[in-house]
DODOLUM-230586 format. One record per residue (C-alpha): y, x, z; residue in three letters; residue number from 0. Coordinates in Angstrom, 3 decimals, m for minus. Example, Ala and Ser with C-alpha at 12.3 -4.5 7.8 and 13.67 -1.06 7.14 Angstrom:
2
<site><yy>m4.500</yy><xx>12.300</xx><zz>7.800</zz><residuo>ALA</residuo><num>0</num></site>
<site><yy>m1.060</yy><xx>13.670</xx><zz>7.140</zz><residuo>SER</residuo><num>1</num></site>
% end
This chain:
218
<site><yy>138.740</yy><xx>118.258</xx><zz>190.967</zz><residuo>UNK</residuo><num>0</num></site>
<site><yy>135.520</yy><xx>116.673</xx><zz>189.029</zz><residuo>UNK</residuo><num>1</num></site>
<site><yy>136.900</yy><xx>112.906</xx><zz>189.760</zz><residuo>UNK</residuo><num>2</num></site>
<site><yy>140.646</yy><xx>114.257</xx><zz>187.991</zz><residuo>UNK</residuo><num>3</num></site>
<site><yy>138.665</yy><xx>116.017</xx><zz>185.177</zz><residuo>UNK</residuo><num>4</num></site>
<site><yy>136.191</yy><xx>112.625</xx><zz>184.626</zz><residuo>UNK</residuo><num>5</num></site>
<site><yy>139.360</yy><xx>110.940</xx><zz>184.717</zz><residuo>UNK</residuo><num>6</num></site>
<site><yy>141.043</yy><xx>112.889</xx><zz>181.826</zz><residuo>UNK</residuo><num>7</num></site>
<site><yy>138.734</yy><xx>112.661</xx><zz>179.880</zz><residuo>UNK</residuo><num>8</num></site>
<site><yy>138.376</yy><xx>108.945</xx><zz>180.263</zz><residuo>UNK</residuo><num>9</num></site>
<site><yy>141.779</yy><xx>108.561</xx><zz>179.337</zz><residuo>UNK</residuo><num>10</num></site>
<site><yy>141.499</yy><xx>111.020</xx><zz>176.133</zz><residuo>UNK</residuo><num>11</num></site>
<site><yy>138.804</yy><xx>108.616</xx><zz>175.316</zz><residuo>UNK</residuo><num>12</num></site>
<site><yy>140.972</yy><xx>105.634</xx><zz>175.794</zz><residuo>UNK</residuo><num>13</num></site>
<site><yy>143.579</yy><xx>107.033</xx><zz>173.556</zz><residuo>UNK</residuo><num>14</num></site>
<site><yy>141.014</yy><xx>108.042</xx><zz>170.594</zz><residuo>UNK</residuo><num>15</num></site>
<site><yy>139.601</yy><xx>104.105</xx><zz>171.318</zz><residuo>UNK</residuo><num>16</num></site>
<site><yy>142.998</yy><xx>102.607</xx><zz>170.293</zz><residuo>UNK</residuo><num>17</num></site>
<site><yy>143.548</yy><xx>104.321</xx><zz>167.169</zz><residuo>UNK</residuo><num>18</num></site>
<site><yy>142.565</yy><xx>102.430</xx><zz>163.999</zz><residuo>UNK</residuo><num>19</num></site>
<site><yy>139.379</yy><xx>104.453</xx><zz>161.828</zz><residuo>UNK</residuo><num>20</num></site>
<site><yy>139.790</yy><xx>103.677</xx><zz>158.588</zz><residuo>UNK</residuo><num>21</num></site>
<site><yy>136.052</yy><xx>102.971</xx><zz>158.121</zz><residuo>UNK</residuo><num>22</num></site>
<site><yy>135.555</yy><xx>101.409</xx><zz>161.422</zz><residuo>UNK</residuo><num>23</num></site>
<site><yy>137.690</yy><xx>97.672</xx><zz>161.644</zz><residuo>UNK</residuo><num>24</num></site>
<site><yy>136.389</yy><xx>96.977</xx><zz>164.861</zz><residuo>UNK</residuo><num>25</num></site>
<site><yy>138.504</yy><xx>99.844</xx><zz>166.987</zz><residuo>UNK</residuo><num>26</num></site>
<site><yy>141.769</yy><xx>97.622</xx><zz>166.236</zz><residuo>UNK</residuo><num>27</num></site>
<site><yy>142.872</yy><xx>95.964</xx><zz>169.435</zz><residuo>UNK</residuo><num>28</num></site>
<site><yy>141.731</yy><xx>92.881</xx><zz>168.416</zz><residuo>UNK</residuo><num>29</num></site>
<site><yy>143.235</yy><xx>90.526</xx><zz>170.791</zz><residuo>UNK</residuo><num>30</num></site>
<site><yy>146.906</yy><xx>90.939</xx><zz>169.048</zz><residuo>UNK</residuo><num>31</num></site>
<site><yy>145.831</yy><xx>90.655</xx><zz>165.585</zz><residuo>UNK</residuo><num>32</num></site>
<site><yy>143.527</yy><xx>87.868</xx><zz>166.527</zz><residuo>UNK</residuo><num>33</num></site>
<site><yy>146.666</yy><xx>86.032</xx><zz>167.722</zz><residuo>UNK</residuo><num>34</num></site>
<site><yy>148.696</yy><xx>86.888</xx><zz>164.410</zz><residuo>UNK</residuo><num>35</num></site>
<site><yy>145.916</yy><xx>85.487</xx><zz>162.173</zz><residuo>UNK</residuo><num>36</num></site>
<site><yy>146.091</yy><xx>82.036</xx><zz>164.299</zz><residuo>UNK</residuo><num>37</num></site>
<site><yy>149.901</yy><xx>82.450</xx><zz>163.967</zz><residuo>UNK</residuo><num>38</num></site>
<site><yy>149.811</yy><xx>83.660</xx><zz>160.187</zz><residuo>UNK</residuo><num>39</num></site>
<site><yy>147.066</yy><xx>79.963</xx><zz>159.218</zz><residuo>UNK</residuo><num>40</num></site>
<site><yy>149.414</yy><xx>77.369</xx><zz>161.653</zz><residuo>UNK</residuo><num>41</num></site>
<site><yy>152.595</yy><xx>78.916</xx><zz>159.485</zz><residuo>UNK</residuo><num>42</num></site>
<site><yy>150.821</yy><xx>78.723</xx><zz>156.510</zz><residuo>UNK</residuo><num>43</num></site>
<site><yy>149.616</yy><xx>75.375</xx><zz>156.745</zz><residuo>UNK</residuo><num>44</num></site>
<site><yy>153.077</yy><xx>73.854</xx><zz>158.728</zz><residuo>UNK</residuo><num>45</num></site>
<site><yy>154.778</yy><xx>75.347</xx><zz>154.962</zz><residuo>UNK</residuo><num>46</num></site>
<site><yy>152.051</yy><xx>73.568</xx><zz>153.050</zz><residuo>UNK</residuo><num>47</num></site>
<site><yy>152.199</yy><xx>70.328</xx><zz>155.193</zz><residuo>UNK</residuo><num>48</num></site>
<site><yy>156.041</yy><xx>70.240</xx><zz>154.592</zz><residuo>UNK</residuo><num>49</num></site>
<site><yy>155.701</yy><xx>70.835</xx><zz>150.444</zz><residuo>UNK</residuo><num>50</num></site>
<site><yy>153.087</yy><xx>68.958</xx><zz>149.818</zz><residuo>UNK</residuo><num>51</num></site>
<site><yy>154.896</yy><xx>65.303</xx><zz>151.910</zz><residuo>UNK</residuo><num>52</num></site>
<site><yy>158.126</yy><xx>67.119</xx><zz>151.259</zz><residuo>UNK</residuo><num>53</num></site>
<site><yy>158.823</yy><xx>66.286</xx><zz>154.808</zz><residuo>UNK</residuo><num>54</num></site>
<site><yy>160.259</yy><xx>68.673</xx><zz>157.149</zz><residuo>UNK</residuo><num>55</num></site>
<site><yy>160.326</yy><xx>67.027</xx><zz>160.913</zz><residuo>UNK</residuo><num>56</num></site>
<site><yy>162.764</yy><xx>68.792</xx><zz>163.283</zz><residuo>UNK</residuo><num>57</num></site>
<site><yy>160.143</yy><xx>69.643</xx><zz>165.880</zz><residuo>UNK</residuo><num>58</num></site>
<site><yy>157.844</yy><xx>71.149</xx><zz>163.551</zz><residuo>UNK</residuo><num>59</num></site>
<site><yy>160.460</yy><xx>73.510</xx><zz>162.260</zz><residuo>UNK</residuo><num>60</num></site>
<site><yy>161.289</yy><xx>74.770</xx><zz>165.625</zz><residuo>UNK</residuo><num>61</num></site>
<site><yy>157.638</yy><xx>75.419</xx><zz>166.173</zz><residuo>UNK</residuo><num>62</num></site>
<site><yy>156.810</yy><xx>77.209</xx><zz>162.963</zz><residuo>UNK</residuo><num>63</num></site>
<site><yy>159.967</yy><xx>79.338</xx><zz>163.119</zz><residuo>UNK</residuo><num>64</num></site>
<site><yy>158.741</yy><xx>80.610</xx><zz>167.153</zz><residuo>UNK</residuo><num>65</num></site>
<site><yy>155.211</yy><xx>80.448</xx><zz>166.597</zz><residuo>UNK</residuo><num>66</num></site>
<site><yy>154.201</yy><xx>81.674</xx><zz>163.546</zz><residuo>UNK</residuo><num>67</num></site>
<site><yy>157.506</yy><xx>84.082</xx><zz>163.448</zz><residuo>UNK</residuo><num>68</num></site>
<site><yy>156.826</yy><xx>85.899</xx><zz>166.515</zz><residuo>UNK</residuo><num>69</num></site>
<site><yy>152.987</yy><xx>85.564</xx><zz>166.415</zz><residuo>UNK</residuo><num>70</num></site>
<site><yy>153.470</yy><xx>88.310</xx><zz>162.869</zz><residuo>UNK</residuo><num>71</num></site>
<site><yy>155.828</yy><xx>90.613</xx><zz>164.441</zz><residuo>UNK</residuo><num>72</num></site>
<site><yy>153.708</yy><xx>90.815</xx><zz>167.336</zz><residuo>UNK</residuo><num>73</num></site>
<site><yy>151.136</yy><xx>91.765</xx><zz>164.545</zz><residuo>UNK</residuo><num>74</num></site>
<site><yy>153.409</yy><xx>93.749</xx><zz>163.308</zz><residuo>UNK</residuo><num>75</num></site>
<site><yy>154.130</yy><xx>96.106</xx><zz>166.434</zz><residuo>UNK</residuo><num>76</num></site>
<site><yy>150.889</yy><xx>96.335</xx><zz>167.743</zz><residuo>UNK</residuo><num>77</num></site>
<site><yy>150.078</yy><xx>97.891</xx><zz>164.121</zz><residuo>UNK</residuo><num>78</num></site>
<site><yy>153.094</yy><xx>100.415</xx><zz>164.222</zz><residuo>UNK</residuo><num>79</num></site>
<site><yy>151.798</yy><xx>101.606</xx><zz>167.535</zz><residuo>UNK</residuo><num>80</num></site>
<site><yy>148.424</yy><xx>102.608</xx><zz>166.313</zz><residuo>UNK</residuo><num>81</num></site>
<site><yy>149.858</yy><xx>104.226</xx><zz>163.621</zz><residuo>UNK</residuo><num>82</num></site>
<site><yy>148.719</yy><xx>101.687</xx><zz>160.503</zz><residuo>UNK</residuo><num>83</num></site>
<site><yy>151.762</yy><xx>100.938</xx><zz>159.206</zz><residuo>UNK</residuo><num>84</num></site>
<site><yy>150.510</yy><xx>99.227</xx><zz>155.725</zz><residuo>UNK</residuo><num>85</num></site>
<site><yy>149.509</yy><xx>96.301</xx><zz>157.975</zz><residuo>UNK</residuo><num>86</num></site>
<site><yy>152.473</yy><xx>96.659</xx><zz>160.127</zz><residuo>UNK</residuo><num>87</num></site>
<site><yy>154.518</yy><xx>96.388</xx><zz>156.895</zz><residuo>UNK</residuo><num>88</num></site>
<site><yy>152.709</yy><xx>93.081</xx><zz>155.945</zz><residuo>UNK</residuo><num>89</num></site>
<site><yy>152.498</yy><xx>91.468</xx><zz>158.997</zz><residuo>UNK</residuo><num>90</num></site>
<site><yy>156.591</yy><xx>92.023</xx><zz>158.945</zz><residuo>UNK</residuo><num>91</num></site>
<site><yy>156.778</yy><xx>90.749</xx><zz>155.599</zz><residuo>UNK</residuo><num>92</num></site>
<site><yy>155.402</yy><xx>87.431</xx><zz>156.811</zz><residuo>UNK</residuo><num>93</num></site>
<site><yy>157.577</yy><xx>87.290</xx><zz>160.143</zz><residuo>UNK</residuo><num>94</num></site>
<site><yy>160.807</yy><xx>87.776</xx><zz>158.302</zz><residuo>UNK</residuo><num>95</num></site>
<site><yy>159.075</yy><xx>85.286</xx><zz>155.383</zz><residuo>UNK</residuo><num>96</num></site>
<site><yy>158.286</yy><xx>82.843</xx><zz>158.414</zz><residuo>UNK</residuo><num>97</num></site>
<site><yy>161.774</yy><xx>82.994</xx><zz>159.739</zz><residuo>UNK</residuo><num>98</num></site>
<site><yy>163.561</yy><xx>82.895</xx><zz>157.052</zz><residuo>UNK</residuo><num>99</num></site>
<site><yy>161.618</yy><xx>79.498</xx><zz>155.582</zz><residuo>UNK</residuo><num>100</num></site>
<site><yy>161.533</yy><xx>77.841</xx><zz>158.905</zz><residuo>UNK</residuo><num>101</num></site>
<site><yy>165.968</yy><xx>78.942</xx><zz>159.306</zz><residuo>UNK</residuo><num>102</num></site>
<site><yy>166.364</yy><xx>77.269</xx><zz>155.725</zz><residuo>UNK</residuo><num>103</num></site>
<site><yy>165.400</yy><xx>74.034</xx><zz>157.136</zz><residuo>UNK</residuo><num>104</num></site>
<site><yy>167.309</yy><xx>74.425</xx><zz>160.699</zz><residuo>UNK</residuo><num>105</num></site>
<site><yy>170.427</yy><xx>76.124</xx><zz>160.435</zz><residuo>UNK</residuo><num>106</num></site>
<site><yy>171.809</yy><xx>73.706</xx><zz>157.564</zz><residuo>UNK</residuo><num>107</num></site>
<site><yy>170.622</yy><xx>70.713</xx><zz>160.122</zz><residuo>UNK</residuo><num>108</num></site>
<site><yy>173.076</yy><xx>72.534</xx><zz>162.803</zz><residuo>UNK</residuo><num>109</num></site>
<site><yy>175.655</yy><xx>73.070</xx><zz>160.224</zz><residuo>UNK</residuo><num>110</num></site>
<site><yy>175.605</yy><xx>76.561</xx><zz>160.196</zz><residuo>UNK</residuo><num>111</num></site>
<site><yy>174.938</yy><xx>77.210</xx><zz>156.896</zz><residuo>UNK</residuo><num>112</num></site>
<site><yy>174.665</yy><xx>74.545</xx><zz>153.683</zz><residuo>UNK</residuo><num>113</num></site>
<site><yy>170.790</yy><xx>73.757</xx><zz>152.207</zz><residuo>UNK</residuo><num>114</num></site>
<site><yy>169.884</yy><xx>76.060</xx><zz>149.433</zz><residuo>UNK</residuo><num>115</num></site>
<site><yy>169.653</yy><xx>74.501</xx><zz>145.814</zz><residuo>UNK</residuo><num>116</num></site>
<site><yy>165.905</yy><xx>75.092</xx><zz>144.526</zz><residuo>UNK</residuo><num>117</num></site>
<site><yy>166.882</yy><xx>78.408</xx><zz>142.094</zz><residuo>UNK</residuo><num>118</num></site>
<site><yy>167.601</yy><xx>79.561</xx><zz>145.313</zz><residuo>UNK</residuo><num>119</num></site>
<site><yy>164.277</yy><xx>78.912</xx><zz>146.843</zz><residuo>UNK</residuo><num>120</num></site>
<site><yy>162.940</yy><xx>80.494</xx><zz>143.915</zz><residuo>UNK</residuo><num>121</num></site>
<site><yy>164.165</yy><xx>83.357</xx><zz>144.277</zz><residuo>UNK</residuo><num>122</num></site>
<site><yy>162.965</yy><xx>84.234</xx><zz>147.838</zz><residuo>UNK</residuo><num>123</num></site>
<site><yy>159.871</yy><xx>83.082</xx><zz>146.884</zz><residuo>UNK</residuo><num>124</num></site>
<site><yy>160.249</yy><xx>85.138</xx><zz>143.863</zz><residuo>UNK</residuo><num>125</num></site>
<site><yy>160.600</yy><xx>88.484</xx><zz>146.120</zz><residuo>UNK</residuo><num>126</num></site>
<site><yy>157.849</yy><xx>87.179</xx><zz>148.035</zz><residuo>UNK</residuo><num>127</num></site>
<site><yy>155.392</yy><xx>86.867</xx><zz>145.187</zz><residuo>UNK</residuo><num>128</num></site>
<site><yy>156.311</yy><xx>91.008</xx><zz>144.182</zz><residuo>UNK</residuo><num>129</num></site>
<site><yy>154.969</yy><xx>91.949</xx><zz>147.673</zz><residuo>UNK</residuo><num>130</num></site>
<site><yy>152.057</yy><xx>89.991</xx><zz>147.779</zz><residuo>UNK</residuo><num>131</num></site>
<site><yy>150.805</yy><xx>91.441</xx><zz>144.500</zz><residuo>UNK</residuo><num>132</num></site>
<site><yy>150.370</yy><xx>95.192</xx><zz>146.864</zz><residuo>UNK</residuo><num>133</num></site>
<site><yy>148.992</yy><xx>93.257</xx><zz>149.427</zz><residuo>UNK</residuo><num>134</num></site>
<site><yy>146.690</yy><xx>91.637</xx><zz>146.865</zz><residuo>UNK</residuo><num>135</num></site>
<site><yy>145.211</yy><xx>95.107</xx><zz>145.430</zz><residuo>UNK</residuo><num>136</num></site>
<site><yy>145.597</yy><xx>96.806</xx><zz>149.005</zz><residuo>UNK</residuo><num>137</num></site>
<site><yy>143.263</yy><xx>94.134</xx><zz>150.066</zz><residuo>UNK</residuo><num>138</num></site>
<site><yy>140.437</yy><xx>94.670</xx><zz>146.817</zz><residuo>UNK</residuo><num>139</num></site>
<site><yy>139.596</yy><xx>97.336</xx><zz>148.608</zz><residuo>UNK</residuo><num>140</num></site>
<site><yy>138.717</yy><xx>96.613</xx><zz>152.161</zz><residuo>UNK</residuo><num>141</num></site>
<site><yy>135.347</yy><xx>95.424</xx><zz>153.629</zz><residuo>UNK</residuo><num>142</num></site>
<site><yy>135.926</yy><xx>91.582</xx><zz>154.833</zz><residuo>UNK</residuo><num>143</num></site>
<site><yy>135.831</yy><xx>88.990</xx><zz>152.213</zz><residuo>UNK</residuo><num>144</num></site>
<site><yy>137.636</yy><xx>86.772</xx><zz>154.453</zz><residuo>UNK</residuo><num>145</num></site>
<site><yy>140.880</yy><xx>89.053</xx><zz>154.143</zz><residuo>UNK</residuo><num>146</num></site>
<site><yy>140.213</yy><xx>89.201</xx><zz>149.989</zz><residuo>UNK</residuo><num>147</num></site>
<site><yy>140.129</yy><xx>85.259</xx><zz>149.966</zz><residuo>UNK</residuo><num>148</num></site>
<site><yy>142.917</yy><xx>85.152</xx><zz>152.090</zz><residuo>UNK</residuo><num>149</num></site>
<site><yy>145.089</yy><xx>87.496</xx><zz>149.713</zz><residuo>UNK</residuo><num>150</num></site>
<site><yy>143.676</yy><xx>86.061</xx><zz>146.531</zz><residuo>UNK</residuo><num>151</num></site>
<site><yy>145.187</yy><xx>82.391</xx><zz>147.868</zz><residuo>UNK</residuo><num>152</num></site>
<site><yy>148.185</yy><xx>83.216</xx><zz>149.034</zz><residuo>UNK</residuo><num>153</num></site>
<site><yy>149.325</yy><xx>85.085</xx><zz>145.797</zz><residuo>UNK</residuo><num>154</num></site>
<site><yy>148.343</yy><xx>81.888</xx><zz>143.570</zz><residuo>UNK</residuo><num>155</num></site>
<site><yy>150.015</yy><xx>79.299</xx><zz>146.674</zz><residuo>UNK</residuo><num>156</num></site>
<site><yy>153.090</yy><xx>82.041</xx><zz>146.172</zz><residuo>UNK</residuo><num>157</num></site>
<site><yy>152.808</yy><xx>82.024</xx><zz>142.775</zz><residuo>UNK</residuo><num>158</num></site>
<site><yy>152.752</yy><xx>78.628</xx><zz>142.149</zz><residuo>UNK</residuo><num>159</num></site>
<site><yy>155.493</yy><xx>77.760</xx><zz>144.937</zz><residuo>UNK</residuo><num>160</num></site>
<site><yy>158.005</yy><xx>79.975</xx><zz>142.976</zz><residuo>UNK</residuo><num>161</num></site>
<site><yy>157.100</yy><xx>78.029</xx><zz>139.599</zz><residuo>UNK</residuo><num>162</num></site>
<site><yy>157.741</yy><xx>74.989</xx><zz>141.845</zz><residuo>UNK</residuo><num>163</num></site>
<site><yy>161.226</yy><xx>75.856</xx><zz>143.254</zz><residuo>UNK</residuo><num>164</num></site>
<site><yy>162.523</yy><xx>77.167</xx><zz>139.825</zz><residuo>UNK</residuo><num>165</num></site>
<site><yy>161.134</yy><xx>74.041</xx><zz>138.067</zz><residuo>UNK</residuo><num>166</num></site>
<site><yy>162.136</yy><xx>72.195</xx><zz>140.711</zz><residuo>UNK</residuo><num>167</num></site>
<site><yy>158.504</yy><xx>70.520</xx><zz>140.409</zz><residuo>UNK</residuo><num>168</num></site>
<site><yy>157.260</yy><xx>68.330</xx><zz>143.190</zz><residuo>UNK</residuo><num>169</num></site>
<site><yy>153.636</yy><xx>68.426</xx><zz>141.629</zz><residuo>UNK</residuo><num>170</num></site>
<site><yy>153.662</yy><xx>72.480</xx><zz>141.205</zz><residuo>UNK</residuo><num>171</num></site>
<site><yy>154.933</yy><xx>72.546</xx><zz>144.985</zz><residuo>UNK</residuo><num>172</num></site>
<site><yy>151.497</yy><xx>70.309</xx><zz>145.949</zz><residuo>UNK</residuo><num>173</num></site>
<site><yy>149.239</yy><xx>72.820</xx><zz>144.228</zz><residuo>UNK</residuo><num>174</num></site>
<site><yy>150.738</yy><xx>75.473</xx><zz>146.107</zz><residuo>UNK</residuo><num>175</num></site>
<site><yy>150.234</yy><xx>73.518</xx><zz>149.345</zz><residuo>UNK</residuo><num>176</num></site>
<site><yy>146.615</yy><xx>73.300</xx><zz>148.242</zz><residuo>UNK</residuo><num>177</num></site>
<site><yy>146.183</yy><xx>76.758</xx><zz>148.490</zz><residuo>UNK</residuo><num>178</num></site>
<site><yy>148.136</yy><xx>77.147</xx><zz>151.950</zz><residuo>UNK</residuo><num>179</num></site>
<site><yy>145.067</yy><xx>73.887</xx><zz>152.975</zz><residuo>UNK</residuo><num>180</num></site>
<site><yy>142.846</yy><xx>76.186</xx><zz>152.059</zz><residuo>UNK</residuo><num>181</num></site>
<site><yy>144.063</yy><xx>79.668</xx><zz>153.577</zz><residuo>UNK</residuo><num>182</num></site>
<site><yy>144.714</yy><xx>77.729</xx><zz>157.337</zz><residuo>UNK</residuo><num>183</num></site>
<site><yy>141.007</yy><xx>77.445</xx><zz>158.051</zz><residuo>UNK</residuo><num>184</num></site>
<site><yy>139.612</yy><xx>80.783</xx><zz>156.733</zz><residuo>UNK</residuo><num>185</num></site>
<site><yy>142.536</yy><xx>82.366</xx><zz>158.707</zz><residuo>UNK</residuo><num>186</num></site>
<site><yy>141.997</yy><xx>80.579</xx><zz>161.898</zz><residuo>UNK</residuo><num>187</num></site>
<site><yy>138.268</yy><xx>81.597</xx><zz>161.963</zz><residuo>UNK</residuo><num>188</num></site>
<site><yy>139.110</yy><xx>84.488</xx><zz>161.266</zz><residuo>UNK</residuo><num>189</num></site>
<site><yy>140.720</yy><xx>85.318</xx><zz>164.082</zz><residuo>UNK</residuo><num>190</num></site>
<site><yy>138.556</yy><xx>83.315</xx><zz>166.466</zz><residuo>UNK</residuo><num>191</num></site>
<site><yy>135.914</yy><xx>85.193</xx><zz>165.345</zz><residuo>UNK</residuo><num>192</num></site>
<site><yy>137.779</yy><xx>88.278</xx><zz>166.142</zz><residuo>UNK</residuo><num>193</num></site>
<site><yy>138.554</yy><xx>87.068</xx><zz>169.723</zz><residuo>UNK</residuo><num>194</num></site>
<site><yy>134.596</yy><xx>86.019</xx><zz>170.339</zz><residuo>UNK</residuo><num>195</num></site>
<site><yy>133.010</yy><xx>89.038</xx><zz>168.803</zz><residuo>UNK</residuo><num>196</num></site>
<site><yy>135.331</yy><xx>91.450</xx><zz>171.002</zz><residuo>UNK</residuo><num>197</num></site>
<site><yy>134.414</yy><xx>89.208</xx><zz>173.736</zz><residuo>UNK</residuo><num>198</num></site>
<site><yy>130.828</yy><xx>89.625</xx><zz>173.216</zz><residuo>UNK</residuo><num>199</num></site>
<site><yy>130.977</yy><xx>92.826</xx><zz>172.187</zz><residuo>UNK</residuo><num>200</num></site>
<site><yy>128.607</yy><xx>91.994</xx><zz>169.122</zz><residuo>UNK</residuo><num>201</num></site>
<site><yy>128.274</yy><xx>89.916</xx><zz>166.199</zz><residuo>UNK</residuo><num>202</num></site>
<site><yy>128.461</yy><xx>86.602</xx><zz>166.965</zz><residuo>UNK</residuo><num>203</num></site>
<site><yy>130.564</yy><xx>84.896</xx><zz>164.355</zz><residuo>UNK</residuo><num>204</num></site>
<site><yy>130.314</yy><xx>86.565</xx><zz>161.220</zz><residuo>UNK</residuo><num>205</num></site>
<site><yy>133.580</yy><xx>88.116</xx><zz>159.534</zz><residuo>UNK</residuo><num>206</num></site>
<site><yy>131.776</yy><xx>89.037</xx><zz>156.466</zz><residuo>UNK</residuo><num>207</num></site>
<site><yy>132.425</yy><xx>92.896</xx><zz>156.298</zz><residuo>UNK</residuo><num>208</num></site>
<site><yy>128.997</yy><xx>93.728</xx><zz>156.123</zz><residuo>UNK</residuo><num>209</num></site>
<site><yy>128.184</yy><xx>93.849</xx><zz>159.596</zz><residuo>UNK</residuo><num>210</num></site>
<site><yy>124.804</yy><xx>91.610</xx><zz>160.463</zz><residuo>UNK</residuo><num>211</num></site>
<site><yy>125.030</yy><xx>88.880</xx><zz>163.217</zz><residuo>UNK</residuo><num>212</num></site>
<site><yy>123.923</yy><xx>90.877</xx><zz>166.872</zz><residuo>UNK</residuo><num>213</num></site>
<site><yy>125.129</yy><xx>94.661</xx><zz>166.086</zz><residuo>UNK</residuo><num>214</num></site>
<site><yy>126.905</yy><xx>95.576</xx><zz>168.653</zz><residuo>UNK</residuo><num>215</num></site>
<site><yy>130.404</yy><xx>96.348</xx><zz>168.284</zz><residuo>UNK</residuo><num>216</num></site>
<site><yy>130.408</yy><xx>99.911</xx><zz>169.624</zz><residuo>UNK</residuo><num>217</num></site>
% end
């Protein structure tokens, strides 16, 4: 009877452990997001890679449509489940953004559909840029200063990728790349950082949240 009540209440516990505190980033099951951040920076900078050369290799738009597609509604779910849905609802908005760049590039090389002109581009891009602008302010607000440089860049690269496609401007489209060189990086350490410090179970990496290098996660 004592061994069925200890194990209750471990598993009450458990439950309360995987549910995201809003002032407490570390109860996140960090493994999945981790993954989605690596995902999120290797889509990012695949898109910026292919602007910036204005290159788009077969091979690497098979990989950033599986990859960095999947990696965000992985992202996505996992966020759903413990009931934070304005992440879940960005972490969508880049899978379907990831797919649908990465299918705009493959399906017109299998003939299923015919290359869009550049207004069209544009205009994705376009729809793109009005949700980053709440994922902008949403992320003013929160403790890491990696996620506010990651926001602040990817609005401008968005911003300046839309100018791009409706000017149909090689030179705008490079800037914008710029931006998606610098988001990779911060991205991937990001979520390195998250893998290590869970890992740990301290500070080992810093994610710049206010949390010194050592405390212990929980």
């Amino acid at each position: 009877m004592e061994q069925l009540e200890v194990r209750t209440m471990n598993t009450i516990e458990y439950k309360k452990a995987a549910i995201k505190k809003l002032d407490d980033e570390y109860d996140e099951p960090f493994i999945f997001f981790a993954f989605s951040n690596i995902a999120f920076s290797t889509g990012t900078f695949l898109l910026g890679l292919m602007n910036f050369y204005s290159y788009n290799p077969l091979f690497l738009t098979i990989f950033g449509f599986w990859f960095p597609g999947w990696g965000q509604a992985l992202g996505g779910i996992m966020s759903y489940k413990i009931k934070y849905y304005m992440d879940g609802n960005i972490y969508f908005f880049f899978a379907i953004n990831w797919f649908c760049n990465f299918c705009y590039d493959l399906f017109p090389q299998w003939g299923w559909m015919k290359p869009l002109n550049h207004i069209e581009y544009g205009l994705h891009n376009l729809m793109g840029t009005m949700f980053l602008i709440v994922f902008f302010i949403q992320n003013l607000f929160c403790k890491s200063h990696l996620s506010q440089a990651i926001s602040i860049c990817n609005l401008f690269g968005f911003i300046f990728i839309t100018i791009g496609d409706f000017a149909d401007s090689k030179n705008m489209k490079k800037v914008s790349s710029i931006f998606n060189f610098i988001i990779a990086p911060i991205a991937y350490y990001n979520g390195i950082a998250m893998i290590v410090n869970q890992r740990r179970n301290r500070i080992t990496l810093p994610l710049f949240d206010g949390k010194v290098i050592g405390q212990k996660l929980n």
